[in-house]
Short mmCIF file of the C-alpha atoms (twelve columns), coordinates in Angstrom:
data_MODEL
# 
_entry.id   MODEL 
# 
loop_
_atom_site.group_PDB 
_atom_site.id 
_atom_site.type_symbol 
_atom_site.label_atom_id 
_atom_site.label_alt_id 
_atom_site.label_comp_id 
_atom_site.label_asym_id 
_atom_site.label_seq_id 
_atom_site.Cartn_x 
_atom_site.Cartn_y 
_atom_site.Cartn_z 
_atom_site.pdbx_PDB_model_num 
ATOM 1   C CA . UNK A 1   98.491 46.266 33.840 1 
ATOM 2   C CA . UNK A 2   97.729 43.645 31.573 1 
ATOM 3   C CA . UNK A 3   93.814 43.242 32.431 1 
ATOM 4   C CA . UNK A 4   91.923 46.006 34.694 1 
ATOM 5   C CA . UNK A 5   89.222 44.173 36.360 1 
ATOM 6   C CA . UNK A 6   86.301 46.615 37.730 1 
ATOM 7   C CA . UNK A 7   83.567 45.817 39.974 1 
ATOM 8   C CA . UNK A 8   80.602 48.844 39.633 1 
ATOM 9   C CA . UNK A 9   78.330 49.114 42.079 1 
ATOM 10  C CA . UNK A 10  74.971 51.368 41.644 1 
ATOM 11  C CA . UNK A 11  71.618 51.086 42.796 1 
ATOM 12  C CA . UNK A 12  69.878 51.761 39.295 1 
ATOM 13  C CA . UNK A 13  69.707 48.574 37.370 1 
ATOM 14  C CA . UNK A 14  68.850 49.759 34.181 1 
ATOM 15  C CA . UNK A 15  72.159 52.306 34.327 1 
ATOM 16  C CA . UNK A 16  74.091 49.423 35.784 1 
ATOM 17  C CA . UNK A 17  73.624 47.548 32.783 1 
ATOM 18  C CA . UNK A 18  74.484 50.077 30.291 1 
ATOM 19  C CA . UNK A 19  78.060 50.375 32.477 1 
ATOM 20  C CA . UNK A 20  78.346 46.957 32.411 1 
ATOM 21  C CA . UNK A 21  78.358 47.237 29.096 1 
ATOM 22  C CA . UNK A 22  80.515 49.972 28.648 1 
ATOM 23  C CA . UNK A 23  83.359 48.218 30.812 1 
ATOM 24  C CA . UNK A 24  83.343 45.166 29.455 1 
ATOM 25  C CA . UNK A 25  83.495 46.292 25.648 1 
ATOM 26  C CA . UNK A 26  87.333 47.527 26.370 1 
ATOM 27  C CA . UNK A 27  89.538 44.932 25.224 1 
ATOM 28  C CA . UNK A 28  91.962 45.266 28.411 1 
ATOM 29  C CA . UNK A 29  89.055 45.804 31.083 1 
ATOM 30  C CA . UNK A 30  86.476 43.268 32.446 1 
ATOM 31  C CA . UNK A 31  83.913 44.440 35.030 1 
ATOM 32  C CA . UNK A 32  81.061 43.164 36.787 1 
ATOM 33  C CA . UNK A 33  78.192 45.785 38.175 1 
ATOM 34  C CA . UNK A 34  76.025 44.752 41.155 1 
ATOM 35  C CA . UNK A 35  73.210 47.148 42.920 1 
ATOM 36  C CA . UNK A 36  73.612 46.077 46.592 1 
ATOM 37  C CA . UNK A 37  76.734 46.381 49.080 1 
ATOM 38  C CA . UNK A 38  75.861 42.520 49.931 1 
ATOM 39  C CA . UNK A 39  75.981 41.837 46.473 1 
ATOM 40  C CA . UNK A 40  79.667 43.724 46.135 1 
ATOM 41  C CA . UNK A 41  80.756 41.835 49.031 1 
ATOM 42  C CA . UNK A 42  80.079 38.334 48.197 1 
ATOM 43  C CA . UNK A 43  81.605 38.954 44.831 1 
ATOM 44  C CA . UNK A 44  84.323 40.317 45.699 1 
ATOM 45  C CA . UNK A 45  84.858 37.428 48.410 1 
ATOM 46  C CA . UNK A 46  85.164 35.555 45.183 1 
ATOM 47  C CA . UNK A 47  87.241 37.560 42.646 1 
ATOM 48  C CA . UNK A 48  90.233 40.020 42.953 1 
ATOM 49  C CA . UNK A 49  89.448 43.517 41.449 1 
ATOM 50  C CA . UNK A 50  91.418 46.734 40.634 1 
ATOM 51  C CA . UNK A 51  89.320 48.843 40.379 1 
ATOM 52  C CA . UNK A 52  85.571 49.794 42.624 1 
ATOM 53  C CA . UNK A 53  83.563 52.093 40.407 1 
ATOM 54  C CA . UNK A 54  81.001 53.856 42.439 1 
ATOM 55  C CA . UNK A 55  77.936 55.106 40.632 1 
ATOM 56  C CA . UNK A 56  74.889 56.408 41.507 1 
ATOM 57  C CA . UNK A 57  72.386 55.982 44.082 1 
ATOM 58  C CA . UNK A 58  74.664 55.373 47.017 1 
ATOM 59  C CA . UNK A 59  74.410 57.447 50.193 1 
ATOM 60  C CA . UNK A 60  77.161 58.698 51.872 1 
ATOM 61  C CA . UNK A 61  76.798 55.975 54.328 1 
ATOM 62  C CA . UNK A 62  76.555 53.392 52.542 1 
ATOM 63  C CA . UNK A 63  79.228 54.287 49.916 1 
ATOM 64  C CA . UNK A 64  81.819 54.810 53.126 1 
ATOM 65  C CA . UNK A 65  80.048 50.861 54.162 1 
ATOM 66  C CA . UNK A 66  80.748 49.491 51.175 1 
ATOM 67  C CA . UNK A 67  84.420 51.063 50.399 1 
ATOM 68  C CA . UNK A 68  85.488 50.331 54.071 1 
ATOM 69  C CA . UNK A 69  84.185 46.468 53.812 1 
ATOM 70  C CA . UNK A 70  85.952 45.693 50.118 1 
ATOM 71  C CA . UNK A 71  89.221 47.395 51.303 1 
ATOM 72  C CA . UNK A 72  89.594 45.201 53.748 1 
ATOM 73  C CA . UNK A 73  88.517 42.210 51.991 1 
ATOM 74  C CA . UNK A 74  90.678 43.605 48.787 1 
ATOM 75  C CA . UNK A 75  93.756 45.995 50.793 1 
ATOM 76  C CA . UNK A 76  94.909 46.975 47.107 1 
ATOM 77  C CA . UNK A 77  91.482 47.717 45.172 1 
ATOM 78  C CA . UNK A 78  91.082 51.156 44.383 1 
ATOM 79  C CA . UNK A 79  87.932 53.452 44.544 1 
ATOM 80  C CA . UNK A 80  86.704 55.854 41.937 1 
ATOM 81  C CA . UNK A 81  83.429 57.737 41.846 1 
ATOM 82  C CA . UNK A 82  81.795 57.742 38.639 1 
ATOM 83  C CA . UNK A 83  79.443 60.831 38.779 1 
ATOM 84  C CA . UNK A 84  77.574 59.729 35.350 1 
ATOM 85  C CA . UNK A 85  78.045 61.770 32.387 1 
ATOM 86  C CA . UNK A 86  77.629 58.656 29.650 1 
ATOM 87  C CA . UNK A 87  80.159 56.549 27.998 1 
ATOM 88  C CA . UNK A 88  82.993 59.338 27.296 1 
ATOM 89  C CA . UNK A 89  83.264 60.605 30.685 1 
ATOM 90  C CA . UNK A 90  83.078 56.853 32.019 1 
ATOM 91  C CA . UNK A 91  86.001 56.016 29.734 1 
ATOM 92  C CA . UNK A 92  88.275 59.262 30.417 1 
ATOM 93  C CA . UNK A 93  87.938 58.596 34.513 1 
ATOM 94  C CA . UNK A 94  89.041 55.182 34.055 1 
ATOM 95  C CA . UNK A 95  91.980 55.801 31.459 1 
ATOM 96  C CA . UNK A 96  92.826 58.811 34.041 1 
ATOM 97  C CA . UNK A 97  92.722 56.029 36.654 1 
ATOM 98  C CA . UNK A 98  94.845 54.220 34.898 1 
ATOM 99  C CA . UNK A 99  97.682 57.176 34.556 1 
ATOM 100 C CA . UNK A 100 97.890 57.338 38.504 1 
ATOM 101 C CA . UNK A 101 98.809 53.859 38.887 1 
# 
């Protein structure tokens, strides 16, 4: 995979910039982080990800909402639940990720 594109979604802004951040400071990954399932939905109406990154903040309900809405939008994007941990554990679940495709 030449570029992993990654769409975060969390509820906490001020975390949801430091992932942003993180992502897009890998020089084969861009990412874009929204805090809102309506936000995650229009933008990925506009651009094709690989990867949904689920952090914090999300119930059950909503993160089933939200994963249910962009699969259908996006058949091929995968989820991963990022359970916080900072910047080394964010890194090792994504270049895990990246083994299993």
């Amino acid at each position: 995979m030449e570029q992993l594109r990654i769409l975060a979604a969390g509820k906490n802004k001020d975390i949801m910039t430091v992932i942003n951040r993180l992502i897009n400071t890998h020089e084969n990954w861009s990412g874009v982080t929204v805090t809102s399932n309506d936000e995650a939905i229009d933008t990925a109406k506009e651009v094709k990800y690989d990867l949904l990154l689920i952090c914090a903040g999300f119930s059950s309900a909503e993160e089933k909402e939200l994963t249910d809405e962009l699969q259908t939008l996006q058949p091929n994007l995968r989820v991963l639940r990022h359970y916080g941990g900072g910047s080394g554990l964010l890194e090792s679940e994504i270049r895990s990720y990246l083994k299993t495709i």
